[in-house]
Each structure stands twice: as structure tokens, then as C-alpha cells.
C-alpha positions in Angstrom: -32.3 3.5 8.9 -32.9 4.4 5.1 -36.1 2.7 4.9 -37.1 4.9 8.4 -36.2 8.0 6.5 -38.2 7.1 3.6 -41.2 6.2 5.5 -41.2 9.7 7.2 -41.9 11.2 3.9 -41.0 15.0 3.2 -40.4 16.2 6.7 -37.8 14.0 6.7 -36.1 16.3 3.9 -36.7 19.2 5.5 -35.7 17.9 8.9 -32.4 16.7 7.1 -31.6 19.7 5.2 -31.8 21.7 8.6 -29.5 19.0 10.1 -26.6 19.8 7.3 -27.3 23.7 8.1 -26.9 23.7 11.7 -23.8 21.6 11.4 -22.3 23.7 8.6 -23.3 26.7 11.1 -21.5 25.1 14.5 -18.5 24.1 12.5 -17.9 27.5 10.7 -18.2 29.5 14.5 -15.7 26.5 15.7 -13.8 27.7 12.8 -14.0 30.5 13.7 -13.3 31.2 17.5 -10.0 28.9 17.1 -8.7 31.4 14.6 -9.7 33.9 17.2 -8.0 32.3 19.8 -4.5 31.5 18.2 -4.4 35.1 17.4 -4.9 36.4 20.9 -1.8 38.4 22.3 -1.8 37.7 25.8 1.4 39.5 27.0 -0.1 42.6 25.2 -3.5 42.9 27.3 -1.0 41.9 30.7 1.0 44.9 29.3 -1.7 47.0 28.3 -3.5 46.9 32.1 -0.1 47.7 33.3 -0.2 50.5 31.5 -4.1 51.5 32.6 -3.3 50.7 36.4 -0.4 53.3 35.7 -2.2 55.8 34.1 -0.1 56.0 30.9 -2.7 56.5 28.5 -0.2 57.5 25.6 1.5 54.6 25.5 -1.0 52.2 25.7 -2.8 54.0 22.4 0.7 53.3 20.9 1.4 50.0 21.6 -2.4 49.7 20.5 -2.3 50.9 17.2 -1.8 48.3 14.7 -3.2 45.7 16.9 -5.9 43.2 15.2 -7.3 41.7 18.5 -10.6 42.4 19.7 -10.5 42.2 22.7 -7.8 44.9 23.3 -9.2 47.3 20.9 -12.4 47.0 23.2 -10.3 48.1 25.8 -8.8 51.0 23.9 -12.0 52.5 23.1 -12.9 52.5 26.3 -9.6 54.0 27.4 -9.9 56.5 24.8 -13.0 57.8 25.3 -12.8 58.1 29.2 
């Protein structure tokens, strides 16, 4: 296998340094979406469309307000600006 990589001269460097990248690049987004997903608050969106289906927009900017997860403050913004 070495002496293949050797014979391929310096593409094979550049083809191998691009190999290390795109790995280092897929395991920093796995990382990264498991850190997103363990942080998710699923009763809090259930609780939150509760609230939309409702119409109790004061209460679900409340329960909102210190939140860190995306995916709800996507759906406050659009609540809030309605």
C-alpha cells in the first residue's frame, strides 16, 4: 500500500491531506449535531404548539425566554413577529 502511495508521487499528498480534512470536517459536524440533539427539549416544543394551537402568545414568549434550542427560538420568531 506504501509503495502505491509513493509511486503516485505528489498528488498522492495532496489527495491525502484532503482525505484528513474531510474526515476532520464530517467528524466535527457529527460532533456537533449529537450535542445538538442531547440538548433538544422535546416536552417544551409539544408544550409550546400547545400553546400556539391556543392562541396564548404570552405565555409561550415566557416559557421561551431563556431557552438555548434552535429549533424553538425559530418558532418564537416566527410567533413573534406574526
Amino acid at each position: 500500500m506504501l509503495d502505491i502511495f509513493i509511486k503516485g508521487g505528489p498528488v498522492m499528498y495532496l489527495l491525502l491531506a484532503c482525505s484528513i480534512l474531510v474526515l476532520t470536517v464530517i467528524i466535527e459536524r457529527s460532533l456537533f449535531w449529537i450535542s445538538v440533539n442531547k440538548h433538544r427539549n422535546y416536552s417544551l416544543i409539544d408544550e409550546i404548539l400547545e400553546l400556539c394551537r391556543a392562541g396564548d402568545w404570552e405565555s409561550v414568549r415566557i416559557k421561551t425566554k431563556d431557552s438555548k434550542d434552535f429549533i424553538i427560538k425559530i418558532l418564537v420568531t416566527g410567533i413573534v413577529h406574526r
